[in-house]
TIKOL-64399 format. One record per residue: x, y, z of N, C-alpha, C in turn; residue number from 1; residue in one letter. Coordinates in steps of 0.1 Angstrom, whole numbers. Each point is the difference from the previous one (the first is absolute). Example, Ala and Ser with C-alpha at 12.3 -4.5 7.8 and 13.67 -1.06 7.14 Angstrom:
neast=132 | nnorth=-57 | nup=78 | caeast=-9 | canorth=12 | caup=0 | ceast=9 | cnorth=12 | cup=0 | nr=1 | rest=A;
neast=-4 | nnorth=11 | nup=-7 | caeast=9 | canorth=11 | caup=0 | ceast=-8 | cnorth=11 | cup=8 | nr=2 | rest=S;
This chain:
neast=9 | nnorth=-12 | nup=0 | caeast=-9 | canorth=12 | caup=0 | ceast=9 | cnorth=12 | cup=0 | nr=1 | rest=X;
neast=-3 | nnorth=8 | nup=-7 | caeast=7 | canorth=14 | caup=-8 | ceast=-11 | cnorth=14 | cup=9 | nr=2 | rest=X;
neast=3 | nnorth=8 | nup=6 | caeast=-6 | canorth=10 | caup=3 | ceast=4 | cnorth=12 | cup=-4 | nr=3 | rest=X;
neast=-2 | nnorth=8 | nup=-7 | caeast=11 | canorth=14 | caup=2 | ceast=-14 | cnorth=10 | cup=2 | nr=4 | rest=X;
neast=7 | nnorth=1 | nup=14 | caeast=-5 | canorth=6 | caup=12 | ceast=-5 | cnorth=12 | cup=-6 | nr=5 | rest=X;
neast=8 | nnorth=13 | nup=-10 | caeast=-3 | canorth=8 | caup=-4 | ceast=-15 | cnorth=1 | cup=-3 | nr=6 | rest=X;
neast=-6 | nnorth=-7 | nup=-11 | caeast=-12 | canorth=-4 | caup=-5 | ceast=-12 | cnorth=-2 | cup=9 | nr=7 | rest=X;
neast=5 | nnorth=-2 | nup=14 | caeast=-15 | canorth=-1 | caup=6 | ceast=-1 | cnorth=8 | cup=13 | nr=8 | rest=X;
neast=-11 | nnorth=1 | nup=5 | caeast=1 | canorth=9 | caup=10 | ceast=1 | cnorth=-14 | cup=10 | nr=9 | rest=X;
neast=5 | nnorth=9 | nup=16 | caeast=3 | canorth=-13 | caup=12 | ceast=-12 | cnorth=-9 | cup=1 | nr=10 | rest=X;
neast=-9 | nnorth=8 | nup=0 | caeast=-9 | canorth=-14 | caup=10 | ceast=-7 | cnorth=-13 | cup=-18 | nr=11 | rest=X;
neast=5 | nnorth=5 | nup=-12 | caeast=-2 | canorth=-8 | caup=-10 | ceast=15 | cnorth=-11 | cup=2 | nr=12 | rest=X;
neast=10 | nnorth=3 | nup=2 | caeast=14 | canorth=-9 | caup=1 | ceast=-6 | cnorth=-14 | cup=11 | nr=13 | rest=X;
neast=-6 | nnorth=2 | nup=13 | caeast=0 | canorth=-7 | caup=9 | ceast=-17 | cnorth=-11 | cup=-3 | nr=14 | rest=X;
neast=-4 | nnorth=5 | nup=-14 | caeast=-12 | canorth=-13 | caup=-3 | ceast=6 | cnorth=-4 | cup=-12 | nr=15 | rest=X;
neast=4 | nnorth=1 | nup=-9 | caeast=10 | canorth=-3 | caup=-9 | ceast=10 | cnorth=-9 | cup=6 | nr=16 | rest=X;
neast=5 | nnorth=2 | nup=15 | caeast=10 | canorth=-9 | caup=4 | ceast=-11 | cnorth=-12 | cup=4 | nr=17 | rest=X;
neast=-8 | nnorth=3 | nup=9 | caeast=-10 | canorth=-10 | caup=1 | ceast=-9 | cnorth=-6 | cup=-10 | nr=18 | rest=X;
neast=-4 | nnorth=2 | nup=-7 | caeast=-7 | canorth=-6 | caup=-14 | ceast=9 | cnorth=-8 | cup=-6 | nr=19 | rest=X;
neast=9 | nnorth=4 | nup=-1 | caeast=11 | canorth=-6 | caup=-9 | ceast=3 | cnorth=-15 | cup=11 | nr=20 | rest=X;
neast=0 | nnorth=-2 | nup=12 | caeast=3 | canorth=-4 | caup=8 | ceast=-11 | cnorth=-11 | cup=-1 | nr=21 | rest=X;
neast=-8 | nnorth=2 | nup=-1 | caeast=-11 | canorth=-9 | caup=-2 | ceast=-8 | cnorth=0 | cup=12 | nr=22 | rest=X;
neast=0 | nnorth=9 | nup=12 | caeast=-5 | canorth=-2 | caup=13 | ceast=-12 | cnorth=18 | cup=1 | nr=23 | rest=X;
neast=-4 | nnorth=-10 | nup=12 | caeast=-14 | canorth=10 | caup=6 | ceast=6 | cnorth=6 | cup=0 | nr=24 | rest=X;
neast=-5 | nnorth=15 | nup=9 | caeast=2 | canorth=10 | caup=6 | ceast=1 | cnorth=-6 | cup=14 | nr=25 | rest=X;
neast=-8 | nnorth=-7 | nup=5 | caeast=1 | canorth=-6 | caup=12 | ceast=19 | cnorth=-15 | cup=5 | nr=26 | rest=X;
neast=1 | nnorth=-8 | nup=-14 | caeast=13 | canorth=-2 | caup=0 | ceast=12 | cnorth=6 | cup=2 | nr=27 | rest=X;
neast=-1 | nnorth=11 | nup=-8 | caeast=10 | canorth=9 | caup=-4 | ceast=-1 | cnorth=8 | cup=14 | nr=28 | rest=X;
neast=-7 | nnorth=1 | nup=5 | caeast=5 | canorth=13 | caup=13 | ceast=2 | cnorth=-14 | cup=7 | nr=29 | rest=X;
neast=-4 | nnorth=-13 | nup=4 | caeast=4 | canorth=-4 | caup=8 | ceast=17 | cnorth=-7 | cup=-2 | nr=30 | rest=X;
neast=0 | nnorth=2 | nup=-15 | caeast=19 | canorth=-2 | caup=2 | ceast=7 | cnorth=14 | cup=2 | nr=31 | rest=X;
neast=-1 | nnorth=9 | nup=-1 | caeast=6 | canorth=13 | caup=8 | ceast=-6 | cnorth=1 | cup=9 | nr=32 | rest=X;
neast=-4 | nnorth=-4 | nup=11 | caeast=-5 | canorth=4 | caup=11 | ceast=-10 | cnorth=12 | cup=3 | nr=33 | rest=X;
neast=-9 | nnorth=3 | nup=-11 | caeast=-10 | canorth=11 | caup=-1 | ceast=-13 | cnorth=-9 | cup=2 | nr=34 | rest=X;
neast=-8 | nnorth=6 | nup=-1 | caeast=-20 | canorth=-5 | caup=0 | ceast=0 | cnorth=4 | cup=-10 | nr=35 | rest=X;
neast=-10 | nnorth=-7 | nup=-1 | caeast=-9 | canorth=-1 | caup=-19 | ceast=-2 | cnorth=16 | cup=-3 | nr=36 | rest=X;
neast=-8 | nnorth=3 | nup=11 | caeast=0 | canorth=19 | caup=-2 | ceast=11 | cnorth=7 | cup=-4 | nr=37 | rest=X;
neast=6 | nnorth=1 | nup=6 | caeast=15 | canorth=8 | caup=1 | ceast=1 | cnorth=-2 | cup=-16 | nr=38 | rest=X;
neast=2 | nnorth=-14 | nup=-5 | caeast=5 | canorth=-3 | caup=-12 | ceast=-10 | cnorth=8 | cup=-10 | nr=39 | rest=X;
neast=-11 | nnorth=1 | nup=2 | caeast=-13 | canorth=1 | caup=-5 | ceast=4 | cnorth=18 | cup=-3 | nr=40 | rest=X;
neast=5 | nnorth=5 | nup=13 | caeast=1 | canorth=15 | caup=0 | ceast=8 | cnorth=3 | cup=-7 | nr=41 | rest=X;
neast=10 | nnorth=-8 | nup=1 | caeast=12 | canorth=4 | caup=-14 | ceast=0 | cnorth=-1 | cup=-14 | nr=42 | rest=X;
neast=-6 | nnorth=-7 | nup=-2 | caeast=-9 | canorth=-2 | caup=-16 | ceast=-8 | cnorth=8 | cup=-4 | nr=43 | rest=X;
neast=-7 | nnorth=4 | nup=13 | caeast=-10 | canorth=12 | caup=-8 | ceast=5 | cnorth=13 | cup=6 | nr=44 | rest=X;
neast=12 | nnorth=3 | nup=3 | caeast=7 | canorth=11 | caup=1 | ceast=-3 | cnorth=5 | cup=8 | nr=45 | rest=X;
neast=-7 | nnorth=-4 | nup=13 | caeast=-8 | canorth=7 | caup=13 | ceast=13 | cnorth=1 | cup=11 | nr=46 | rest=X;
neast=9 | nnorth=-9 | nup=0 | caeast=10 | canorth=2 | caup=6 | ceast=14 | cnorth=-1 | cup=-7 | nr=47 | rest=X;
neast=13 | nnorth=6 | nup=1 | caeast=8 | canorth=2 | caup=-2 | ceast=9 | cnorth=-13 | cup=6 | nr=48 | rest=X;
neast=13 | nnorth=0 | nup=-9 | caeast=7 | canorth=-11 | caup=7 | ceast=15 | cnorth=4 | cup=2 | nr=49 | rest=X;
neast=7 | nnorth=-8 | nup=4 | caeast=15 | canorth=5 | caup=0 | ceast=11 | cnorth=-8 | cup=-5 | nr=50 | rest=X;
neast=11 | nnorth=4 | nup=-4 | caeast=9 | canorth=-4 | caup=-4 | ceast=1 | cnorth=-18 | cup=6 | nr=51 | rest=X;
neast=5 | nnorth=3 | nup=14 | caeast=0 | canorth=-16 | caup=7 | ceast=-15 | cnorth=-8 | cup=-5 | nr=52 | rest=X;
neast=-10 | nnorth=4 | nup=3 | caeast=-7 | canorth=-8 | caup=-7 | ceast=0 | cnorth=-7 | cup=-14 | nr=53 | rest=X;
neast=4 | nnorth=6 | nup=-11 | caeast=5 | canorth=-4 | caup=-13 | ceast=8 | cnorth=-9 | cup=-2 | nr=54 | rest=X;
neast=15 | nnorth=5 | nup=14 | caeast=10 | canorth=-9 | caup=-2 | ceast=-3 | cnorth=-15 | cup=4 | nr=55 | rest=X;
neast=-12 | nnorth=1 | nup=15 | caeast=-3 | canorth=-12 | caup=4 | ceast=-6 | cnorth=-7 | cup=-11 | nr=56 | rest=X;
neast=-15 | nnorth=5 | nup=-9 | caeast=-3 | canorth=-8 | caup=-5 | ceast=12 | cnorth=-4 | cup=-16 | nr=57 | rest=X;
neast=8 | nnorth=6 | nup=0 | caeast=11 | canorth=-4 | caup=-10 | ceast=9 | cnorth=-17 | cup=6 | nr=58 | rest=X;
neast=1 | nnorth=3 | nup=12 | caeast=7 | canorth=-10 | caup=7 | ceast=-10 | cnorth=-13 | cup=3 | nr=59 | rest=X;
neast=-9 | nnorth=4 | nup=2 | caeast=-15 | canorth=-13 | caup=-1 | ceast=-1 | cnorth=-8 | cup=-11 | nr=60 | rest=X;
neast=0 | nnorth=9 | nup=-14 | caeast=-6 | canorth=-5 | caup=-12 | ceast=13 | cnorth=-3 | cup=-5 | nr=61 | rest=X;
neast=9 | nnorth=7 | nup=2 | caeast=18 | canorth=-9 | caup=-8 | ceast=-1 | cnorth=13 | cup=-10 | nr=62 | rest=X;
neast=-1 | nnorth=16 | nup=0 | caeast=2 | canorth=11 | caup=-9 | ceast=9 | cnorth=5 | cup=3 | nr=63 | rest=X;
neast=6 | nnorth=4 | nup=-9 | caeast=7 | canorth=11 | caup=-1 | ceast=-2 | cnorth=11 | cup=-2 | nr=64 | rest=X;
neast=9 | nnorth=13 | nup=5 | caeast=-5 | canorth=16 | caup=-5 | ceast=11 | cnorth=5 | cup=0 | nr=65 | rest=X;
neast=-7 | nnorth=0 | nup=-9 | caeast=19 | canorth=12 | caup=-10 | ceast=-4 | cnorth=13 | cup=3 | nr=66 | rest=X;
neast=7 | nnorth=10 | nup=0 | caeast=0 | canorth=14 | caup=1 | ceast=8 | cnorth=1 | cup=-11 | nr=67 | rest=X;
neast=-1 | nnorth=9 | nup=-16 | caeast=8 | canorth=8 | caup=-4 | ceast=-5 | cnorth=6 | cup=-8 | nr=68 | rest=X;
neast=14 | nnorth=10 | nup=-6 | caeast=-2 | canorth=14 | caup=-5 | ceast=-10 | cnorth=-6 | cup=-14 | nr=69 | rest=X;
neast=-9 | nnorth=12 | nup=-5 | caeast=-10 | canorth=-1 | caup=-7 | ceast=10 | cnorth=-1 | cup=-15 | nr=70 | rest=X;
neast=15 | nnorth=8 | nup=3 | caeast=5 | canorth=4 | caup=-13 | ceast=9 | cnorth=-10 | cup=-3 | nr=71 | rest=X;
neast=2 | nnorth=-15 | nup=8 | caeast=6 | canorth=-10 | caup=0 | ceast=-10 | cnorth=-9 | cup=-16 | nr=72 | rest=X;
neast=11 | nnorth=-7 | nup=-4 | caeast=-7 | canorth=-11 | caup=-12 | ceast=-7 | cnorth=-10 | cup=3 | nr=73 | rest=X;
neast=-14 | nnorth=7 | nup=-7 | caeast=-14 | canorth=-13 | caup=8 | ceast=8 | cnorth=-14 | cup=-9 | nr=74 | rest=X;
neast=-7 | nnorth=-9 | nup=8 | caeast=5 | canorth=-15 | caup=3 | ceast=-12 | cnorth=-7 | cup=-14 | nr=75 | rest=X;
């Protein structure tokens, strides 16, 4: 799975990770340690998330996240 983060706004990245994932909203918060809600709030952009959160669920699912410059040679 390919995301470039640019293209979507936050709370579209974290159902795209889950969709793609094949799992509830209810699975998926229970492998990061969130409630179905919480996950629910982040998909529909009612709450905000943070950096550690991303990384966690990066480290859950086996992602990676690249950070670079935009003027670097797309891949």
């Amino acid at each position: 799975m390919k995301i470039i983060a640019n293209n979507y706004k936050a709370n579209e990245i974290i159902k795209f990770i889950r969709e793609n994932s094949g799992l509830t909203q209810e699975a998926f918060g229970n492998s990061i340690k969130k409630s179905r809600n919480a996950v629910q709030y982040y998909e529909y952009g009612q709450r905000n998330y943070d950096v550690e959160l991303l990384l966690e669920i990066a480290k859950v699912f086996d992602l990676e996240i690249i950070i670079k410059s935009k003027n670097e040679k797309k891949e």
